[in-house]
C-alpha positions as CSV (number, residue, x, y, z in Angstrom):
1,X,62.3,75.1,93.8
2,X,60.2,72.9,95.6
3,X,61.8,69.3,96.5
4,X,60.3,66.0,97.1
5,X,62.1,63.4,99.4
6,X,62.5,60.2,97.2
7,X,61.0,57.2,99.7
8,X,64.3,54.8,99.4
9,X,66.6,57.1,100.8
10,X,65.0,60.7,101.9
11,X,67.3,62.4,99.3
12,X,65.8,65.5,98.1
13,X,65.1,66.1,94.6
14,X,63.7,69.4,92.9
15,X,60.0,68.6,91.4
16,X,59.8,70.1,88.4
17,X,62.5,67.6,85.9
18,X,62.9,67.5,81.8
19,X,61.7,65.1,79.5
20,X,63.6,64.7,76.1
21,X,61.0,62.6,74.2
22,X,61.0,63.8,70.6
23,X,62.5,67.5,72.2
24,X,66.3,66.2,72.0
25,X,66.1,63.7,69.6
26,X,67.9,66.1,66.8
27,X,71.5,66.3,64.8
28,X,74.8,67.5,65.5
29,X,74.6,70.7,64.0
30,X,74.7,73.7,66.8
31,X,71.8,75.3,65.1
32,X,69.4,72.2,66.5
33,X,71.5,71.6,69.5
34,X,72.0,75.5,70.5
35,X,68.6,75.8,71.9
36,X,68.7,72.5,74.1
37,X,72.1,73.5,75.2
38,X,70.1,76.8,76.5
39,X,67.1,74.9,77.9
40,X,69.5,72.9,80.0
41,X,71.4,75.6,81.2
42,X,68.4,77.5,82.4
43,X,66.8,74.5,83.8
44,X,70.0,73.6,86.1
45,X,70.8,76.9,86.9
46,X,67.0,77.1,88.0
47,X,67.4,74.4,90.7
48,X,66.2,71.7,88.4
49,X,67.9,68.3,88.4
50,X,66.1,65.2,87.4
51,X,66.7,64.9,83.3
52,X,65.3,62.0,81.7
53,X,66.1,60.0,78.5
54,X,65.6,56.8,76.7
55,X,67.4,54.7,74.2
56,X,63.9,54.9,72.6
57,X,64.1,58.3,72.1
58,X,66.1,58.7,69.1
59,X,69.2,60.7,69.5
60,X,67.8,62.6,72.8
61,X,71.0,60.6,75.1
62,X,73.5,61.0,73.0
63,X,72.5,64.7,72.6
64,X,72.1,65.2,76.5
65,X,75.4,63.9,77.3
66,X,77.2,66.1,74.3
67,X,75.5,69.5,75.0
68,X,75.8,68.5,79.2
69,X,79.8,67.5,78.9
70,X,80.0,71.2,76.8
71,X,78.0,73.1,79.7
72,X,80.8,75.3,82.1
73,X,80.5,74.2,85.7
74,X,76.7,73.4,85.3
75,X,75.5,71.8,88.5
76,X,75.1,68.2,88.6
77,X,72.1,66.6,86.8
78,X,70.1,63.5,88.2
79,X,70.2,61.6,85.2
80,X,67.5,59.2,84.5
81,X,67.4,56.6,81.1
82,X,65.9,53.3,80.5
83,X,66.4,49.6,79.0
84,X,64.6,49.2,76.6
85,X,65.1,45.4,75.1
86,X,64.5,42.1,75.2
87,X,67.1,39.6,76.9
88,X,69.8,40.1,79.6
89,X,72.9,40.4,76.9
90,X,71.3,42.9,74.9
91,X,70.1,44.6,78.0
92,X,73.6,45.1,79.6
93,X,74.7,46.0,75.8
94,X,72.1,48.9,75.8
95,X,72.9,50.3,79.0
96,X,76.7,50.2,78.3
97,X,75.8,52.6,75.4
98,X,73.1,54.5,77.3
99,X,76.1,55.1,79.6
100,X,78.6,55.9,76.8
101,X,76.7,58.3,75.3
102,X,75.6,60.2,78.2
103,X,79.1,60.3,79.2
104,X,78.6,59.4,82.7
105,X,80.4,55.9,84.4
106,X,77.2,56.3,86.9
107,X,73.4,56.5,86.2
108,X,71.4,58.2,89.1
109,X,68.5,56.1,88.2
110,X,67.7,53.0,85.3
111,X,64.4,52.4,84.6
112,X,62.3,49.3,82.8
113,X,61.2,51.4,79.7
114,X,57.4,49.8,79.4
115,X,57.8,47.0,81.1
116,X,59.8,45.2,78.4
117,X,61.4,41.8,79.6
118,X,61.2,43.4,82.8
119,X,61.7,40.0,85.1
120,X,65.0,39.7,82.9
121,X,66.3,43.3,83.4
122,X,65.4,43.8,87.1
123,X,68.1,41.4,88.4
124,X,70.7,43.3,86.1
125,X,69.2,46.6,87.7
126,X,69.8,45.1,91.2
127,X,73.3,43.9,90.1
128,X,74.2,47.5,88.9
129,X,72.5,49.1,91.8
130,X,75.1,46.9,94.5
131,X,77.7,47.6,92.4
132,X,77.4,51.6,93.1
133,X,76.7,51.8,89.2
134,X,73.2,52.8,89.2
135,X,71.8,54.7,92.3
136,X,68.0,53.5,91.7
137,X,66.3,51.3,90.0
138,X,62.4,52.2,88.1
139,X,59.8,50.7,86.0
140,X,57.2,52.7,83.3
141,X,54.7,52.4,81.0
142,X,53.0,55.0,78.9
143,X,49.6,53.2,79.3
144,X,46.8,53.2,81.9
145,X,46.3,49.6,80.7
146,X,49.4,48.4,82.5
147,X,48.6,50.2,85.7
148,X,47.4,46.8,87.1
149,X,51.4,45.2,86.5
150,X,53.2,48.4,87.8
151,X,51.3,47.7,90.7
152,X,52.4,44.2,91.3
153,X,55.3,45.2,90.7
154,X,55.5,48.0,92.7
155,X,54.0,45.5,95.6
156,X,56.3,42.1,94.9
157,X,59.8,43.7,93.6
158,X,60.5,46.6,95.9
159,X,62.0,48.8,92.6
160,X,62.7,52.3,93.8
161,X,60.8,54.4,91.0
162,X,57.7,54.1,89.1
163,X,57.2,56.7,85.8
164,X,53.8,57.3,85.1
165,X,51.1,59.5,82.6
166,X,48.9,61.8,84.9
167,X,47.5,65.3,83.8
168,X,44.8,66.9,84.7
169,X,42.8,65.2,81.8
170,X,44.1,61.9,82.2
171,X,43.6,60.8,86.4
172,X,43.2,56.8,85.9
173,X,46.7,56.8,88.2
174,X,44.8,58.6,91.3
175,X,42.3,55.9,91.8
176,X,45.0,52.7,92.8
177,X,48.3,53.0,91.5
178,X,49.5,56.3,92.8
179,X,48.3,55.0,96.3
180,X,50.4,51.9,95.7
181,X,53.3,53.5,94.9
182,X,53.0,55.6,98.5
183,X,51.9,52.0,100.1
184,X,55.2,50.7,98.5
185,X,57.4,53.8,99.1
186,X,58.5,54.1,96.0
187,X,59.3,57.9,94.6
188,X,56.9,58.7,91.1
189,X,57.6,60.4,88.3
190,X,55.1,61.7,85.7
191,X,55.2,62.3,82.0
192,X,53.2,63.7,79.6
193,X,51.6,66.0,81.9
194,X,50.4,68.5,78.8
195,X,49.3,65.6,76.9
196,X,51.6,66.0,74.3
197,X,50.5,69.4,73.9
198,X,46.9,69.0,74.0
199,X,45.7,70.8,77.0
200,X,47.9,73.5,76.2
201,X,46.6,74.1,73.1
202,X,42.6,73.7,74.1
203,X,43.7,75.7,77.4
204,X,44.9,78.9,75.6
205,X,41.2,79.5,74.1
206,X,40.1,80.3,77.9
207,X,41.2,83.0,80.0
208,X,43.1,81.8,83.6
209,X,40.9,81.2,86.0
210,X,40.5,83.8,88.8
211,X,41.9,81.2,91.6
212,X,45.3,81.1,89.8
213,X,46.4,84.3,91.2
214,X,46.0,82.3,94.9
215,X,49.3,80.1,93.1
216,X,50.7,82.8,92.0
217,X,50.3,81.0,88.5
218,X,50.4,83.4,85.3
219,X,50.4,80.3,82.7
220,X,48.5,78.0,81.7
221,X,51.6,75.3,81.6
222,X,52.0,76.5,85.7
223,X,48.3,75.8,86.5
224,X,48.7,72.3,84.5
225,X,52.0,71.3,86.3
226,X,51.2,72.6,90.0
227,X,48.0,70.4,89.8
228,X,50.0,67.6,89.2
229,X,52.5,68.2,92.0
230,X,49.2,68.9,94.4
231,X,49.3,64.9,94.8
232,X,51.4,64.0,97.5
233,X,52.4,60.8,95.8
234,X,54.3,62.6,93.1
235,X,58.0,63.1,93.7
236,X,58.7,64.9,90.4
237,X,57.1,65.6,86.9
238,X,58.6,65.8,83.8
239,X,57.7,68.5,81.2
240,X,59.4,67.8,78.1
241,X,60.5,71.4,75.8
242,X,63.1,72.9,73.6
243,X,62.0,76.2,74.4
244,X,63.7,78.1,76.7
245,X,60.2,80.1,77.2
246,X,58.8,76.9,77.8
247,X,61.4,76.4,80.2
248,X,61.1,79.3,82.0
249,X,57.2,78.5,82.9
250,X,57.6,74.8,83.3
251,X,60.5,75.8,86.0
252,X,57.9,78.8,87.8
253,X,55.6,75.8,88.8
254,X,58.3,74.8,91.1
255,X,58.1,78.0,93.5
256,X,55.2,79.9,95.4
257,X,51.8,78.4,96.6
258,X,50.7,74.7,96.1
259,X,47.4,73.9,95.9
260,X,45.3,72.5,99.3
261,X,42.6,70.0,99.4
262,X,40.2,72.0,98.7
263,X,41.7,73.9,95.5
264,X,42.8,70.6,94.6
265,X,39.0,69.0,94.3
266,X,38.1,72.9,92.7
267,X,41.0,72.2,90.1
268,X,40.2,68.5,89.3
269,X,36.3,69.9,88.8
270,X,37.6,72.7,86.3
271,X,40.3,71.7,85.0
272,X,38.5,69.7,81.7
273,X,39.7,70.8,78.5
């Protein structure tokens, strides 16, 4: 799979990651948790790495950490969650139980989920980051509106990740904030880069184009994500599923043929669903 260095550090990281928004937020019966055991089997044994989780998410960490504990000898994950609260007690509080139930006693990455209290948790996030329990510390936001504070932030705080929303029908990140996290050198993950489904679902009416075949691309899903990782700003993207189908296509848009410049411009032109 291809890797991206992360700025901070130069450690490599496999580009194609899992989301777990609304997709692992289920109960504990094996019947719901059977085919996200399966998912993250196939997605680790694929070369995939970066999984990424919430405390807003429901029951997605508590499920990731139960069905990752029961997987045999599956490689290491990088495992990514956020705070998601206001004030520094209640902070440290979440993040102890973020911890707890992804059964881990080290995060590979915390993020600022939204920007919430965010000048209260970054000094906890530098605190557990020089303490060896967090590896790297982020910032998100789901909205293009607060593009203008990740950059400030990305600019004045020197955080190590910045989570994002780019597709191929949502670009408001190319015109400043994907260049200031490069300016910054700060690693970028995207989510949401189906639009929730969206594109996917408008995408399926048309017929690939010919100039997928030069990506070795046979789905739709592979077209979407290989766009996305075209941008040399992007570290890694995060396609959320609980299909292992899904899986298996998300994963293929790791391997063969990125796009150049020019396909790139081609893609951006076409690619309006």
């Amino acid at each position: 799979m291809l890797t991206r260095r992360i700025p901070a550090t130069g450690e490599a990281l496999p580009a194609i990651g899992l989301g777990t928004w609304r997709t692992f937020d289920v109960g504990p019966s094996d019947a719901e948790r059977a085919p996200r055991r399966e998912v993250l089997r196939a997605f680790l044994a694929a070369g995939g790495r970066v999984v990424d989780t919430s405390p807003m998410y429901g029951r997605a960490e508590e499920v990731t950490g139960a069905v990752l504990e029961a997987l045999p000898a599956a490689p290491p994950p990088f495992l990514a969650t956020k705070v998601w609260t206001f004030g520094e007690e209640k902070g440290r509080a979440q993040i102890a139980e973020s911890m707890r139930l992804l059964r881990t006693d080290r995060l590979d990455l915390l993020q600022i989920h939204n920007l919430v209290d965010w000048e209260v948790h970054l000094p906890t996030l530098r605190s557990l980051k020089r303490s060896g329990t967090i590896r790297y510390t982020g910032i998100t936001h789901w909205a293009p509106t607060a593009f203008p504070d990740l950059e400030a932030i990305l600019r004045d705080e020197g955080v190590d990740f910045v989570q994002v929303p780019y597709s191929a029908a949502l670009r408001d990140a190319e015109a400043r904030l994907l260049p200031a996290a490069a300016d910054a050198g700060a690693a970028v993950l995207v989510m949401r880069p189906f639009e929730e489904g969206d594109l996917l679902r408008a995408a399926a009416r048309r017929p690939l184009p010919g100039w997928a075949a030069d990506l070795g691309a046979r789905t739709w899903s592979e077209i979407f994500l290989k766009f996305i990782l075209s941008h040399p700003a992007v570290t890694a993207v995060l396609p959320a599923t609980s299909s292992p189908a899904h899986l298996a296509e998300n994963v293929a848009a790791g391997a063969g043929p990125m796009p150049d410049a020019a396909l790139r411009r081609r893609m951006g032109r076409e690619l309006r669903f």
